[in-house]
C-alpha positions in Angstrom: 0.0 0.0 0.0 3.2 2.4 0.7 4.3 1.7 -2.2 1.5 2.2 -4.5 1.0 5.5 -2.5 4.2 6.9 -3.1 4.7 5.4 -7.0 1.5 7.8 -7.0 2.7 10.8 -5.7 5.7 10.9 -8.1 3.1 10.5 -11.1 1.5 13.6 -9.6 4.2 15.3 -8.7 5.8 14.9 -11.9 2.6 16.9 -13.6 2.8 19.5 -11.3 6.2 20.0 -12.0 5.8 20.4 -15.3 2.9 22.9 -14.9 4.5 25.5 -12.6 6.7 28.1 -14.8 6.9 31.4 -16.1 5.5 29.4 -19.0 1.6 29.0 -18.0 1.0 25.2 -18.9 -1.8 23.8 -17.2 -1.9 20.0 -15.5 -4.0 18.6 -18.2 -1.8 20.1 -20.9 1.5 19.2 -19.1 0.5 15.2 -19.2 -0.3 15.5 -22.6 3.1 16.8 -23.3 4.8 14.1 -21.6 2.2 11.6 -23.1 2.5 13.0 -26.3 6.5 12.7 -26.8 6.2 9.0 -25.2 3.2 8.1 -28.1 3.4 8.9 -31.2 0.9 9.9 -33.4 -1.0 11.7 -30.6 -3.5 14.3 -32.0 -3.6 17.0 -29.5 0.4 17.4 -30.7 0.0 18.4 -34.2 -3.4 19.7 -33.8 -2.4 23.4 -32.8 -3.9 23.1 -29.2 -0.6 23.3 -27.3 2.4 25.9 -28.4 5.9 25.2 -28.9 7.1 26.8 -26.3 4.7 24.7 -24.4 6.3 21.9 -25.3 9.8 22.9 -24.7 8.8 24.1 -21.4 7.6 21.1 -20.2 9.8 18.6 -22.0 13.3 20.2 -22.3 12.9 21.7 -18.7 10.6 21.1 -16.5 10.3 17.6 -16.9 14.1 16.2 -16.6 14.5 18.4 -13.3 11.6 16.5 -12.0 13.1 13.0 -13.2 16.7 14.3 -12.0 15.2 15.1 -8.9 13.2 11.5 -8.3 16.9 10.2 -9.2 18.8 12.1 -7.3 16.8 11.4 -3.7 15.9 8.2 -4.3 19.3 7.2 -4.8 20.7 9.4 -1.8 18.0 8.0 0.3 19.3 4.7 -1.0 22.7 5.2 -0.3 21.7 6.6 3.4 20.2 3.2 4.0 23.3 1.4 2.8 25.9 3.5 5.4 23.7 2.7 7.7 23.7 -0.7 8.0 27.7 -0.9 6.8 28.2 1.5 10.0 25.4 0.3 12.1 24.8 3.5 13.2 21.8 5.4 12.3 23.0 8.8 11.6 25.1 7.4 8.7 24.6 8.8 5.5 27.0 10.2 2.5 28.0 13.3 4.1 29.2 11.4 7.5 31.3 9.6 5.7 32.9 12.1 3.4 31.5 11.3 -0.1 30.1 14.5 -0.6 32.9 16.5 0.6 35.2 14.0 -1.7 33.0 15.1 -4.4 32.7 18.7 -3.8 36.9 18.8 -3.5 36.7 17.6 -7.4 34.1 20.5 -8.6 34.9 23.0 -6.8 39.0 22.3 -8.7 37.2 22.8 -12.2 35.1 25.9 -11.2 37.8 27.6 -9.9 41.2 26.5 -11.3 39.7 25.3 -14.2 39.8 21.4 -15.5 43.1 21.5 -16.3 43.5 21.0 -12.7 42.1 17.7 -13.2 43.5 16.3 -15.7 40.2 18.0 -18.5 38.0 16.1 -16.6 34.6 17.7 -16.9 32.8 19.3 -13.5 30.5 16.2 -13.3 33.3 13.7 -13.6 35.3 15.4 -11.7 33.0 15.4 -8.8 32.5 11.6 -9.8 36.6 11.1 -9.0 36.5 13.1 -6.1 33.8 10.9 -4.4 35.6 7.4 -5.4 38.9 9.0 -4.3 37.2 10.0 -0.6 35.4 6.4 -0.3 38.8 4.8 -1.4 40.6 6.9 1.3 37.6 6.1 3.9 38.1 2.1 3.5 42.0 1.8 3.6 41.5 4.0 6.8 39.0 1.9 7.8 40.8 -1.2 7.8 42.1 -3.1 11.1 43.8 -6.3 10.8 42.2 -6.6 6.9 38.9 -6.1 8.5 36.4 -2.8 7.7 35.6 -1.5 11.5 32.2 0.4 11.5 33.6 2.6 14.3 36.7 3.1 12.3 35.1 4.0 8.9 33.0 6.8 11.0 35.8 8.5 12.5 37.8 8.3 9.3 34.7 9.8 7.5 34.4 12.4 9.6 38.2 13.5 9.3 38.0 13.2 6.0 34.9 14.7 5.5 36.4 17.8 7.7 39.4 18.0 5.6 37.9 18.0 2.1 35.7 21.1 3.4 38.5 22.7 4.6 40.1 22.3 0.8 36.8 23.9 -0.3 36.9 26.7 1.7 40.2 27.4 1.1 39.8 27.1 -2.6 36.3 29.5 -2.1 37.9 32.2 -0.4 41.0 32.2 -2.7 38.6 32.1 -5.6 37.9 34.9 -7.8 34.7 37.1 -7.1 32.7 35.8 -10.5 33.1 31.9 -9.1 32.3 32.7 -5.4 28.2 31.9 -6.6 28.9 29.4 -8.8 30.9 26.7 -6.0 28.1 27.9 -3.6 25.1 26.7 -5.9 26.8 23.8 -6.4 27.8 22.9 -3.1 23.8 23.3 -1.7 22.1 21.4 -4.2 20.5 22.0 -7.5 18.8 20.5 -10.5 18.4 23.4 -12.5 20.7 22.1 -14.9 19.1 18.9 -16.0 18.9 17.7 -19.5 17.6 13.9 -20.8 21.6 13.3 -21.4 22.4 14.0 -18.1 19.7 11.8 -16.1 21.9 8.9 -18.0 24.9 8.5 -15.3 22.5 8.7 -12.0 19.8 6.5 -13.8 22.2 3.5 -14.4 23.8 4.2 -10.7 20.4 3.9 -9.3 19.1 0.4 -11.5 22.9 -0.9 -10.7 22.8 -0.5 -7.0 19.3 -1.6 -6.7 20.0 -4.8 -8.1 23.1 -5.3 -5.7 21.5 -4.2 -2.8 18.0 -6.0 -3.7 20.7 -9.6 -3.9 22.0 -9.0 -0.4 18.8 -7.6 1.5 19.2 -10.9 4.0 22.7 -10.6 4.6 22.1 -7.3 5.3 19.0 -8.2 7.8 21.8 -10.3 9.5 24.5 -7.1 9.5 21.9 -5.3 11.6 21.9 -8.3 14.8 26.1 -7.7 14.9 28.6 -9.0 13.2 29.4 -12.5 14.6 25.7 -13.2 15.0 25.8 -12.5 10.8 29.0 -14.5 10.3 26.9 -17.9 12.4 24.5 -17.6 9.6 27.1 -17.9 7.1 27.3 -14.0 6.0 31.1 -13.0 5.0 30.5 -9.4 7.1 34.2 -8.0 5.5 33.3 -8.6 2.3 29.5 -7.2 2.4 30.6 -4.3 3.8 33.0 -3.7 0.8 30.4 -4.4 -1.8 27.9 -2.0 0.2 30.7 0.9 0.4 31.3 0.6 -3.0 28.1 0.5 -3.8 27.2 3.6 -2.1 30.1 5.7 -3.4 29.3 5.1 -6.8 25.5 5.7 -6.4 26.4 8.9 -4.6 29.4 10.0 -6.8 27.4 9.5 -9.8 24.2 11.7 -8.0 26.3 14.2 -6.5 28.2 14.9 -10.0 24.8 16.0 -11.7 23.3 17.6 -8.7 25.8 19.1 -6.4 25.4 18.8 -2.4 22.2 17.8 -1.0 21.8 16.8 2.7 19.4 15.2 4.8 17.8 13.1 1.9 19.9 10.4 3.1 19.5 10.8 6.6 15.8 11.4 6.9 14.0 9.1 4.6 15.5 5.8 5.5 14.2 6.1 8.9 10.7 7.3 7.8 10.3 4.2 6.0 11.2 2.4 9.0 8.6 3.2 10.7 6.5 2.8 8.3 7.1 -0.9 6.8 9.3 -1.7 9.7 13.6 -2.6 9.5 13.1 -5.7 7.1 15.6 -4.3 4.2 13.0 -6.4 1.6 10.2 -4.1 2.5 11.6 -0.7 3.7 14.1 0.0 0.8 11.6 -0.1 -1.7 9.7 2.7 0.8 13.0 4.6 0.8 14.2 4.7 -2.6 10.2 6.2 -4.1 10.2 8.5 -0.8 13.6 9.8 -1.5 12.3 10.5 -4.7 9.1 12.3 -3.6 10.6 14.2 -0.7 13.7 15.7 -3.3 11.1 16.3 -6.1 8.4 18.3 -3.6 11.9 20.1 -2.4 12.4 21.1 -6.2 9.3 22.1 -6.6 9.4 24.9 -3.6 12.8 25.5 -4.7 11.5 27.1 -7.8 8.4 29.1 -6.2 8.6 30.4 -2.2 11.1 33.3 -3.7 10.4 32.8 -7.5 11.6 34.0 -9.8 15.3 33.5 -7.6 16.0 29.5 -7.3 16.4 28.7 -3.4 19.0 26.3 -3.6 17.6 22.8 -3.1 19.9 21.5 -0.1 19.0 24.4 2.2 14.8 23.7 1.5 15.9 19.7 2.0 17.6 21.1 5.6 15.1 23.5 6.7 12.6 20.7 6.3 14.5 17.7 7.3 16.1 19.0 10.3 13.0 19.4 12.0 11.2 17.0 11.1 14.3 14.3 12.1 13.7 16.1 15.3 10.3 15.0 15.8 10.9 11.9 14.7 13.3 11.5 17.3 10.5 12.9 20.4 7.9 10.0 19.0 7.3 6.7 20.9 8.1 4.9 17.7 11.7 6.7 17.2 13.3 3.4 19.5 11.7 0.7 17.4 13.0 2.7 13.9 16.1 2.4 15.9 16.5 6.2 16.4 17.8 6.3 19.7 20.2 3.3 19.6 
């Protein structure tokens, strides 16, 4: 029932996305956009009804921000869920762990030195590098004895994380005036930028991970009892926890290279669907991925209208929403059994 809820609130949220614009394009006319370009031969397309900048509005625009939006959370949310259970610890999420910051490091170094500094490498692939590099650094940190310690990879995440911002900063206020905006944008979250090409990368991040993580949803079932209780039931812990961080590096580099810094997704949402469907990984990731996508597209949505016509950066809307709302969480008599307060 979740499920079917949520799959419908994307559908509806993905019209009114495409309705709301300096272009007027109403709901009706904004499905038959998207219908129309997905069918051919549809009458209402040729038959003078609907304008061409209509169209473009709706499907060079509006509607792959809405799509890169539903990408981008459900795969942050996804990636939330995964640090969480490789950590154990239920305020895990990209951004504990460094990821972002590793990804930040690499586009902020083609906005303001140019990508020369990186070897050409384009912003989104350099934030793609920066990411792997961060993750890579997190898990040879990590390591004890040839075995990933949860406590280990948090502290190292942390430092890490700490020491990439501190690049950024640096690399901010050394900036010239003209890139100051540009590194900020990017570092709170946007989609403003989407095209169809670039929904490719996160897209194949997303159906990848989902498949790797839908494989091991037992094993992970067993991570959450501790790790010797998962290793009696004939779960190799070491190596699922290296899958899982790889996993979630790549799922977040790839998201973070198209759509720059956005908190909370992955902290928020996984526990939401825990109390909703419960901890069974087979039930509540499914919940997580389509809420991730509903909570980030809504947060799109008011990005582009509480001070239109400026674009409120999408990370601050998904922190001055989530932050208080993890805070109630937290105050409810079902926070212990979503394992809030362990």
């Amino acid at each position: 029932m979740t499920v079917t809820v949520l799959g419908v609130g994307i559908l509806v949220m993905m019209v009114v996305s495409g309705s709301v614009g300096t272009v007027e394009v109403g709901f009706v006319d904004a499905a038959r956009i998207v219908v129309g370009h997905l069918v051919p031969d549809m009458p209402w397309m040729s038959d003078g009804s609907l304008t061409v900048l209509q169209d473009q509005a709706v499907w060079q625009f509006r509607l792959p921000r809405a799509l890169l939006a539903a990408l981008a959370g459900a795969g942050l949310a996804l990636a939330g869920a995964i640090m969480q259970v490789i950590v154990r610890n239920p305020l895990a999420e990209p951004y504990l762990l460094g990821v972002s910051s590793g990804a930040g490091v690499g586009a902020v170094l083609v906005i303001t030195l140019g990508s020369a500094a990186v070897g050409g490498l384009p912003l989104g692939a350099a934030a793609f590098v920066g990411a792997l590099v961060a993750s890579a650094c997190v898990a040879l940190t990590a390591r004890h004895r040839g075995v990933l310690s949860p406590t280990r990879m948090v502290l190292s995440g942390v430092a890490l994380g700490s020491l990439f911002s501190a690049v950024t900063s640096y690399l901010t206020l050394t900036t010239e005036a003209q890139n100051v905006f540009s590194v900020l944008f990017f570092l709170l979250g946007s989609v403003s930028a989407a095209s169809m090409g670039s929904l490719v990368v996160p897209a194949v991040a997303l159906a990848v991970a989902c498949v790797v993580v839908g494989l091991r949803t037992r094993a992970m079932n067993a991570l959450l009892s501790g790790d010797e209780s998962a290793t009696a039931l004939g779960v190799d812990v070491n190596r699922l926890r290296a899958v899982l961080l790889v996993t979630a590096a790549l799922l977040t580099g790839s998201i973070v290279s198209v759509s720059g810094g956005i908190g909370f997704v992955g902290l928020v949402i996984p526990h939401v669907a825990r109390i909703l469907v419960g901890a069974d990984h087979r039930r509540m990731l499914p919940v997580a991925v389509l809420g991730g996508a509903t909570f980030l597209m809504l947060a799109d949505l008011l990005s582009r209208t509480v001070a239109a016509p400026t674009e409120v950066p999408i990370g601050i809307l998904t922190a001055v929403v989530g932050a208080p709302f993890f805070l109630w969480l937290m105050r409810r008599d079902s926070a212990a059994q979503a394992g809030l307060d362990r």
